[in-house]
N, C-alpha and C positions, 0 to 999 in steps of 0.2 A: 417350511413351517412359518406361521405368519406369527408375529409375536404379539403378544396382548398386552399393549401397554397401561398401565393403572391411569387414572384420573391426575394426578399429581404431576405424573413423568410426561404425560399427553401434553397438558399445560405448559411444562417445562421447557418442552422440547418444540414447540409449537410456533412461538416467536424468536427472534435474534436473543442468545443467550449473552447476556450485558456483562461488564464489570462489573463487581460487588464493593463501593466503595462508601465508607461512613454512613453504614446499613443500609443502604439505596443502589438501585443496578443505574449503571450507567455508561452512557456511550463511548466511543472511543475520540481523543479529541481529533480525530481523524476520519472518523467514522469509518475505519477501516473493519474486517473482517476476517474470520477463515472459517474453513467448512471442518469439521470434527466426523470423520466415517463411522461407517459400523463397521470393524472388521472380520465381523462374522459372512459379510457378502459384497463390503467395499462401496454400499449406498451411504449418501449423508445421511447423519444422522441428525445434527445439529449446527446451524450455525453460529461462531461466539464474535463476539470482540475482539481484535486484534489489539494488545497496547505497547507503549512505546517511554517515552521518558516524561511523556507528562503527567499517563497514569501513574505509574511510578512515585513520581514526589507528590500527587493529589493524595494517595495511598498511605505515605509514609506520616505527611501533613496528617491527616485526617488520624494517623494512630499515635502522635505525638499530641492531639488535641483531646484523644481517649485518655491518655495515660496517666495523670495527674488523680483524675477521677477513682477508676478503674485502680490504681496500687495505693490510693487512700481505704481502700474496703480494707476490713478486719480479712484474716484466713478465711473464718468463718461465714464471713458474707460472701467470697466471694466462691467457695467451695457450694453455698448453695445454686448461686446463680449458674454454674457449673452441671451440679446436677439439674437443674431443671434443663439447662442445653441437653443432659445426658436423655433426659425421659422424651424430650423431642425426638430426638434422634431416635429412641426404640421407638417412637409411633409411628416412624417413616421408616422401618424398616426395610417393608416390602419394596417400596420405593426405592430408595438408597441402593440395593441390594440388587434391581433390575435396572438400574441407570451403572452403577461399576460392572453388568454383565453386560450391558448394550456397548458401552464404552471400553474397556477394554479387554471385552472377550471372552474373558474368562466364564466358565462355566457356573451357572448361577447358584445351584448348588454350595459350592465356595464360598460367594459371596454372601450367602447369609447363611453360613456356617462356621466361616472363617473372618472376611474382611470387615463386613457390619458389625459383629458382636464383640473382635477384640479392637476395633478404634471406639467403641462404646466403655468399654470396659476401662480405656489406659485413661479415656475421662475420667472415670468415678475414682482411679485407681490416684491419680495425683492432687484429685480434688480432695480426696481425704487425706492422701499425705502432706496436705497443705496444712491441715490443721493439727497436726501431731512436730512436725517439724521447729526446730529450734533456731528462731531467728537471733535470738540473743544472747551469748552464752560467753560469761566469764571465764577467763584462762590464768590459769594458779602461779603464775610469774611474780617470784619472789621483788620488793619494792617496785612492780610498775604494775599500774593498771591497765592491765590488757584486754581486750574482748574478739568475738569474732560475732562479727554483724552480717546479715542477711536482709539485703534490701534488693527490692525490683533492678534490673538492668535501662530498660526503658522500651524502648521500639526492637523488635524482633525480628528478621527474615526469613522466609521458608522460600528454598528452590528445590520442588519434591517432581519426583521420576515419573516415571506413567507407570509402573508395575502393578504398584496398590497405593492405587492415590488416597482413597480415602483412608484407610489403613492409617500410613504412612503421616496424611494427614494431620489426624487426632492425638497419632504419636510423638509428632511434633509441637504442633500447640499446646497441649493440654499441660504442660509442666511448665510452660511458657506462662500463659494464664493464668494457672493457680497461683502459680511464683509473683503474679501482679504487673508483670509486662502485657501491654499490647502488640498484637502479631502482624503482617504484613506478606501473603503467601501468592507466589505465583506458582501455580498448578503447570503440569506441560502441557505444551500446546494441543497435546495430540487426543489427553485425556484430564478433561479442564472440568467435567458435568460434578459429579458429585461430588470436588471440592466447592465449586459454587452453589449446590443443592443447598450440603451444609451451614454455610455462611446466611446463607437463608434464613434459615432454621436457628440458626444462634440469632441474630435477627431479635426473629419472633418470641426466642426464650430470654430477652433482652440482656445479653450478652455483646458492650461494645465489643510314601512308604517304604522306605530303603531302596537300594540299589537292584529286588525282588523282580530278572529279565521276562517272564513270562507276563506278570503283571503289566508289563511298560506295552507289551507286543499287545496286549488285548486293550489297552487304554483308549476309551472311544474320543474321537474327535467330530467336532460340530459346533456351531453356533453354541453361543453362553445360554441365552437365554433356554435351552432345551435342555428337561428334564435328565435325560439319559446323556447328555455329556458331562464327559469326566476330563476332554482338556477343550480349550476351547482356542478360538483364533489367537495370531501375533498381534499387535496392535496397528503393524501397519505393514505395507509390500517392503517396504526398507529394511524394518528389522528381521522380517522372515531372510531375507538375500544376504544380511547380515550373519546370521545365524547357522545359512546353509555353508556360506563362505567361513567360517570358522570350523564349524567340520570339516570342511575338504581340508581347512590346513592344515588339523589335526591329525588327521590321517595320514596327510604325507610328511608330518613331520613323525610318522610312526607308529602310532595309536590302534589299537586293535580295535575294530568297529563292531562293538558285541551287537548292536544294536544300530544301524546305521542312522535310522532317522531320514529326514529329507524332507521337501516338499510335498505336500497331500492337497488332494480336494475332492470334500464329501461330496456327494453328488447331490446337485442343486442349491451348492453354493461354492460355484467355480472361481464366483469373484471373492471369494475370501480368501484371508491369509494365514494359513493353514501349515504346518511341519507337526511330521510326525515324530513321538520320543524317541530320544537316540541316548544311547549308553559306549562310551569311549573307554576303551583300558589304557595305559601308556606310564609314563615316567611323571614325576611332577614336575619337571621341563618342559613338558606339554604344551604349548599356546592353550589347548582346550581345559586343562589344569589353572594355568595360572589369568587367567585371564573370566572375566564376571559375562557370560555368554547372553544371560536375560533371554529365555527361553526354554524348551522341557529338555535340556540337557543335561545327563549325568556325566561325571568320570569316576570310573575305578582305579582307587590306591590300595596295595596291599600292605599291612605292615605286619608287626611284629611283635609289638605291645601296648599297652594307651602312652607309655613314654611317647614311645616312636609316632603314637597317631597326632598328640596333638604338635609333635615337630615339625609334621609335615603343615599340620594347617597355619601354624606360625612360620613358614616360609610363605605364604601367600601376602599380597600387596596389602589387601582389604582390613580395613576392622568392621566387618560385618559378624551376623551374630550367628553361633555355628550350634547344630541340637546333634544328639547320640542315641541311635536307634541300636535296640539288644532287649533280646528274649530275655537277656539276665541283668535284671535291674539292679541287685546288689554291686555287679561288677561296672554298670554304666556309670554308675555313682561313687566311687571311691578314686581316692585320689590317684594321678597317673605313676606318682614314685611308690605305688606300693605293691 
């Protein structure tokens, strides 16, 4: 399938993809590089910048030279300038949404169903909690005067995953910004495009299904960018061998392979990086249990009651964010001691 890239993404992807520093792309002081694949079929897809410790404190400089400005705005002001980033970002939807499917895989469908609309949303969502939030707030301490004050931090850091960059992204920033910090984000190397699309774009907005085995076995695999895929490539040959190699240990360390999973390739695109879903049963000792796979991997726990269910997931390493799938929403929703 040959993909039809929009006018925007054409241009994008056309020249060496720059650093984005104090609204202006820029080179590396090295002028070094790396090539960003498709992993829908393992061709470049993009050249970026490589940087190193000069970009780095140019980056930092340049958002300590923002910040003064930038956390003098009212909430109000700067909640607007927020939103007009936000209205950018829905005009590049299409865009946005076929550069996070060229990059990493994923089936584009997702991507603007899922990854486009809710890093749009946590925009608008913290830009108006900006303006309801109580910076100043007296505390009822008998002879002292006490308060609790809310003031900007200053310069901020982002080191965000390849999973759901832009996602991930927006969800980081955006309570950053509102709050009246300037941000500082290095994207990973492997899936760099559409946090620097973005950065763009604020720019120009002037802005300094359950565990359900049948369903998993018909799950079509194929390139992101194609209509009728429902998972799409790994992001790179690494994390596929990663991935595969964490099932086999899983297995031998006992795990019941309801779904084995492994290695795929849709025919006429051999060079991608491609596993099919796999669903593991086993003990929560499991390597494939306790350990964050990054990939279509399930495992199955049985338990006993929501006591017991959410015990299990408070044994896990992670504070990641965990949702509850049930036909009976009354019971999904009430608390686990009852």
């Amino acid at each position: 399938m040959r993909v039809q890239l929009t006018k925007n993404v054409a241009d994008f992807l056309q020249s060496p993809v720059h650093h984005f520093i104090g609204g202006q792309f820029k080179t590396s002081a090295t002028s070094a590089t790396g090539q960003v694949l498709n992993p829908s079929d393992g061709s470049v897809l993009a050249t970026v910048a490589m940087g190193g410790a000069a970009e780095v404190d140019e980056a930092v400089a340049a958002a300590w030279k923002a910040f003064p400005a930038w956390s003098a705005l009212s909430p109000n002001e700067r909640a607007a300038k927020l939103h007009r980033f936000a209205e950018q970002l829905e005009k590049h939807t299409a865009d946005l949404a076929l550069i996070e499917s060229l990059d990493v895989g994923k089936a584009i469908t997702a991507a603007e169903g899922f990854d486009v609309p809710f890093g749009i949303e946590a925009l608008r969502y913290f830009a108006n909690l900006s303006t309801h939030a109580h910076y100043d707030t007296p505390l009822a301490i008998k002879n002292i005067e006490a308060r609790t004050h809310r003031a900007p931090y200053g310069v901020c850091g982002f080191v965000f995953p390849w999973n759901f960059p832009f996602t991930l992204l927006l969800w980081g920033i955006a309570p950053a910004l509102a709050a009246g910090n300037t941000v500082v984000v290095k994207p990973s190397e492997v899936t760099p495009l559409s946090s620097i699309f973005a950065a763009k774009l604020a720019a120009e907005a002037g802005i300094p299904d359950g565990v359900a085995v049948a369903a998993l076995k018909e799950t079509k695999t194929g390139p992101g960018p194609a209509r009728e895929t429902q998972m799409g490539p790994l992001v790179s040959e690494t994390q596929r061998r990663r991935i595969i190699r964490y099932l086999e240990n899983g297995v031998k360390a006992g795990a019941q392979a309801i779904l084995p999973g492994g290695a795929s390739t849709p025919r006429g695109y051999e060079g991608g990086f491609y596993v099919q879903p796999s669903l593991l049963a086993s003990s929560p000792d499991n390597v494939c249990c306790r350990k964050e796979i990054f990939g279509p991997s399930a495992f199955l726990l049985k338990f006993k009651d929501e006591a017991g269910a959410v015990s299990l997931v408070n044994q896990l390493a992670y504070g990641l964010a965990n949702s509850v799938w049930s036909s009976d929403l009354k019971r999904a929703g009430r608390s686990p001691s009852k």
